[in-house]
N, C-alpha and C positions, 0 to 999 in steps of 0.2 A: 412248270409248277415248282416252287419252292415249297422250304418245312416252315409253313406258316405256322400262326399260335393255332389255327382253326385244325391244319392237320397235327398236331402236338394235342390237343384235346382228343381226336380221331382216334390216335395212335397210328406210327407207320414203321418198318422195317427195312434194315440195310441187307440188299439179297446180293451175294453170286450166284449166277447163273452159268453152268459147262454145259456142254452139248454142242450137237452139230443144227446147221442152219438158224442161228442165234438171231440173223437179221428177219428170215422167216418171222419168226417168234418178237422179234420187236416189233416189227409191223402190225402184227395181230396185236398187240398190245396199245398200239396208236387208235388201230379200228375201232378195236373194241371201247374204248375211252377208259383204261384203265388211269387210275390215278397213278403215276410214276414221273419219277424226276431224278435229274443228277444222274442221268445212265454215262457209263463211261467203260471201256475196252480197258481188261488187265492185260488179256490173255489173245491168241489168236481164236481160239472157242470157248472163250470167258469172258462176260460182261458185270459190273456192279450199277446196282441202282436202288433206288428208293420208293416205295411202293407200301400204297395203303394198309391198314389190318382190314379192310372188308375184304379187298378185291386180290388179298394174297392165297387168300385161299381158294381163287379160281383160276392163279396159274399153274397148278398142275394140268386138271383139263386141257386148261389153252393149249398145255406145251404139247401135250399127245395128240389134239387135233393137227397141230400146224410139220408132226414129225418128230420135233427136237431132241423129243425127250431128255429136255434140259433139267440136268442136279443143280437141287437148289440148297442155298446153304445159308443161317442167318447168320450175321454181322454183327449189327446190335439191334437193338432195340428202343425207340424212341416214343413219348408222349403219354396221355392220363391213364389207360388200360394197365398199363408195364407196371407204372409207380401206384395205380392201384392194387395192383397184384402183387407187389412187394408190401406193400404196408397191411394186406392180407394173411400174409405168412408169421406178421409181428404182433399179435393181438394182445399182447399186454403192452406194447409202448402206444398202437390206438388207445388202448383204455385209459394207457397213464395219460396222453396228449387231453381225452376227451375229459378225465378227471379232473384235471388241472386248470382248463378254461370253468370247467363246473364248478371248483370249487373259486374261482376266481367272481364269478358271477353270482354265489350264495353269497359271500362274503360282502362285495358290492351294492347289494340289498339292507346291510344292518344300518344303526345308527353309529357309529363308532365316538364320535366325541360331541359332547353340548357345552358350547361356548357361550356365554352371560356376559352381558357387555353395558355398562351404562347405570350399574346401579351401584348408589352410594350409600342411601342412609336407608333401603330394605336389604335384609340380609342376603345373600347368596344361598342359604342353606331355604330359607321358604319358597325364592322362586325356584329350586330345585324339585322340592316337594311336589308344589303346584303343577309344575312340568311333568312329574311323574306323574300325578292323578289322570291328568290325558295323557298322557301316554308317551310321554319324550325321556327318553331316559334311553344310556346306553346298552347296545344289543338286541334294542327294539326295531324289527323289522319295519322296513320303510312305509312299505305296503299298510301297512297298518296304521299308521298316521294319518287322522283327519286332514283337513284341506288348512294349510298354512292359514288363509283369512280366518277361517271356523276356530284356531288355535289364538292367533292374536286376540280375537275378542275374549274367546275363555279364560286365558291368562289375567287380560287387562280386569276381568268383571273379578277374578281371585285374588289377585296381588291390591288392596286397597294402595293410596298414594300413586299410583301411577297414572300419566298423562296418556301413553302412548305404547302400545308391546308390538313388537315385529317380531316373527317367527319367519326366519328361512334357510331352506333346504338348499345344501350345498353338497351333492356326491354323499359321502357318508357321515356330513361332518352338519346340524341345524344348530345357528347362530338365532339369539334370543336377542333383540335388543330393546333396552329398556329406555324411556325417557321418562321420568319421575316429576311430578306435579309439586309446582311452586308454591308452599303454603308458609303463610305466617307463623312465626314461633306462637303459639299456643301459651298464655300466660294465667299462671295460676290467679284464683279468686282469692279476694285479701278484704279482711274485716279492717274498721276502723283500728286506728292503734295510736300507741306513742311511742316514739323512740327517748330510751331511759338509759343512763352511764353503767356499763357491765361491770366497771369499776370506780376505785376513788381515782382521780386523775386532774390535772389542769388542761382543759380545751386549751386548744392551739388552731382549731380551724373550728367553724360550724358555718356549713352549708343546706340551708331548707327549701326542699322542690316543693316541697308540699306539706302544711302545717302551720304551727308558729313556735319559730323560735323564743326558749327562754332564757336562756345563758349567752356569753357573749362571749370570745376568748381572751384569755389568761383570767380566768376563773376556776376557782378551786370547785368539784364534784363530788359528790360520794354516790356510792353504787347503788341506783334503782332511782335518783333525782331525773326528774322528768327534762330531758334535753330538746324535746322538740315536740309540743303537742298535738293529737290527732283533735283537739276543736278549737276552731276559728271562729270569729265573730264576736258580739259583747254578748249579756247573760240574755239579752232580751232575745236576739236573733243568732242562736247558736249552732255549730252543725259541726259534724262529727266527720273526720276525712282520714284516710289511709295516708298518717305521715311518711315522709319519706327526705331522705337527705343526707347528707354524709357529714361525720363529727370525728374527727380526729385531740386528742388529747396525749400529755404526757402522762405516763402510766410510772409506777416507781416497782421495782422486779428484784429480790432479794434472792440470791445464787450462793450457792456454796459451791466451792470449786479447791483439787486437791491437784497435786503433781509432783513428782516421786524428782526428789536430786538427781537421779542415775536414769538415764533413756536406755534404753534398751530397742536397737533396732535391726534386722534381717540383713545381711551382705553377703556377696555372692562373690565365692574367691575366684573364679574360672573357670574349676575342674569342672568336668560335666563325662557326662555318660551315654550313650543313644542305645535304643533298642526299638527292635521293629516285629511287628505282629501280622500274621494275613488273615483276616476278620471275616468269619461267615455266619453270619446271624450276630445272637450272642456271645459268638466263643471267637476265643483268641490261639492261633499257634505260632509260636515264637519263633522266629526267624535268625536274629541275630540279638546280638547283645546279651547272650548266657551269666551267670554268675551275679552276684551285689557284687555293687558298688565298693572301693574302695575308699572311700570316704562316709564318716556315720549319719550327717546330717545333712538332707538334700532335699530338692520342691523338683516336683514328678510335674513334666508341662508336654501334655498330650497334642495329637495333632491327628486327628484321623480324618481319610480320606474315601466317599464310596465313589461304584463304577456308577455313571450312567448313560442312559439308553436311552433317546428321542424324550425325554425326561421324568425318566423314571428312576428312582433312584432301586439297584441290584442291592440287594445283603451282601455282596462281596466286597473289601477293599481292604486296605492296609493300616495298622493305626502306627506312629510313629513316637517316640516317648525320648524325653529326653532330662538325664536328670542333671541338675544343677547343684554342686555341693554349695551351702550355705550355711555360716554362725552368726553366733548373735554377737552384737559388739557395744559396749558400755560404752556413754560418756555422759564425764560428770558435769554439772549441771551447776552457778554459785547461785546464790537465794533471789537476786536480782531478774536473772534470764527465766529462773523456774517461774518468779511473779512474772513475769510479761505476757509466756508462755501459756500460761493459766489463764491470765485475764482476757489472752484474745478467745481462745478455747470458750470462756462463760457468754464470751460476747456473743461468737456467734452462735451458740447454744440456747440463750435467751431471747435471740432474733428472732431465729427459726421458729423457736415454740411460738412468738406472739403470732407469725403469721409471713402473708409474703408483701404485706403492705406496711410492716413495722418498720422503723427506721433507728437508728444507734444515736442518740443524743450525748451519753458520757456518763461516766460512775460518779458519783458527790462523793460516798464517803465507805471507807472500807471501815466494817465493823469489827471484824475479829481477824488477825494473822499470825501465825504461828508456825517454826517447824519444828519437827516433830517425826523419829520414828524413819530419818532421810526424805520425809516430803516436807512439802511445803501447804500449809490450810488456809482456805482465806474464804471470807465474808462479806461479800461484796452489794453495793444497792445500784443498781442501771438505773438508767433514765432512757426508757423507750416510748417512742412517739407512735401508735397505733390508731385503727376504727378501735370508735370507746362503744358507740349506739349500738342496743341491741332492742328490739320489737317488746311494747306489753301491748297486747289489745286492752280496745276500750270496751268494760265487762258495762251492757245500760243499768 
């Protein structure tokens, strides 16, 4: 017999055995069908061997029927008994072991994170909501989640616009996935109308989807002349339609525009300064870089940085500061460069304003220029090409 796992479960012991007539006593132990193995002679009335925990405590008997009166002595001790009866003796490291899977297994039970997946033009914040009314939200026990299909459909009957909601359970982690229903843009209702010139202007384009055109281009406008009428037809058979069409004209745009002979702008000599902070929360403690700066004028240019943790961002990190002395530096400016200077400055300033479909045609004629006080004044009239048509409904 060997020390099988089956006698390791049993549990079994390493015996010396002294005494006289030792073979006696072995043979009783073969009769008898003692469990024993690995017997081996140290001694000339000394034997070791290996032998059950059931049937060791019937060789004492044995040994005083057969004579021997053989001392027994353990060696070690092997298999489930022993190592239960060691882990018997430790009862707070059982508790902590059985603690530890326990808490491992509560833990395993919650929701830990919900993942949204697939949604673009409903918000994140309403299918969160939604989600929480039944019940998906994190730290919510699993057990307590309706049945994934039962969920899919509540969401999809909540969340309007969507085509399709998957809810599934992953370990601790339920992915929501959205597919969102294809609809048409939704276009608002439009009364008959005209499109009429927003201002005075020469057309340069006139484009009519719908309507009739009255004006033709390089025609002179003035502001509220009807550019494309919402009725068609002669007087006898007339009908009223939602015009629509695009009208572009030159527009004429009067800018006052000023700019100082002497610029004045920011440069940065070299010197600079570092200083370093260890940030917890709100608050800052200074690490390095004690003292101002030896130089008076400087631009402060931060750089902070936090820890984080499977992403989450910690309140602790470092902020780093670094300062740059900087003066201002003149240069002067003759009346020629200031006018250019100006003029693109008005240009693109009257652009902007008309829109992003305006276009730069050219100045005709400067009204008024002057300097004056080291700047330069000027009065200028653009020529910008814009949308002129703006909407009048037709009042019956």
């Amino acid at each position: 017999m060997k020390s099988t796992l089956l006698n390791r479960l049993r549990g079994y012991v390493r015996l010396e055995l002294r005494g006289r007539n030792m073979e006696k006593l072995l043979n009783a132990l073969t009769t008898e069908r003692f469990g024993v193995w690995d017997i081996r002679r140290t001694d000339q009335d000394a034997v070791e061997l290996c032998v059950l925990v059931r049937d060791f405590f019937k060789l004492r008997s044995l040994a005083k029927r057969t004579g021997s009166r053989a001392r027994m002595r353990i060696r070690e001790r092997y298999g489930l008994p022993f190592a239960l009866d060691k882990l018997g003796r430790r009862k707070m490291f059982i508790a902590g072991i059985v603690g530890f899977f326990a808490a491992i297994y509560v833990l395993s039970m919650l929701v830990w994170r919900v993942d949204i997946e697939g949604n673009d033009k409903i918000a994140r914040s309403d299918i969160v909501q939604a989600a929480r009314e039944y019940g998906i939200y994190r730290f919510q026990w699993k057990f307590r989640l309706p049945d994934p299909d039962r969920l899919s459909r509540e969401l999809q009957l909540k969340l309007p616009g969507t085509s399709w909601v998957g809810v599934d359970v992953q370990g601790t982690r339920v992915h929501i996935k959205i597919v969102e229903s294809a609809r048409p843009d939704e276009r608002p209702l439009m009364s008959p109308r005209h499109l009429v010139a927003a201002k005075d202007a020469l057309v340069t384009q006139i484009l009519a989807e719908k309507g009739k055109p009255l004006v033709r281009p390089n025609t002179n406008v003035s502001k509220g002349d009807i550019l494309i009428s919402g009725y068609i037809g002669d007087d006898a058979n007339r009908q009223t339609v939602v015009a629509q069409g695009t009208v572009r004209g030159i527009v004429w745009e009067e800018a006052t525009v000023e700019i100082p002979l002497v610029l004045k702008r920011k440069v940065y000599t070299g010197e600079s300064k570092k200083r370093s902070y260890l940030v917890i929360g709100n608050r800052g403690l200074q690490l390095s870089g004690y003292g101002d700066p030896a130089f008076p004028q400087f631009e402060t240019i931060p750089e902070r940085k936090t820890l984080q943790w499977r992403g989450w961002s910690l309140p602790v990190g470092w902020l780093k500061e670094t300062l740059l002395e900087s003066r201002l530096e003149e240069i002067p400016l003759d009346p020629e460069t200031a006018k250019t200077i100006a003029l693109d400055q008005a240009r693109a300033e009257v652009v902007a304003a008309a829109g992003a479909d305006a276009v730069w045609r050219g100045e005709k004629i400067i009204l008024h220029e002057k300097s004056d006080n080291g700047k330069v004044y000027m009065k200028v009239l653009f020529e910008i090409e814009q949308p002129i048509a703006v909407e009048l409904p037709i009042v019956p």
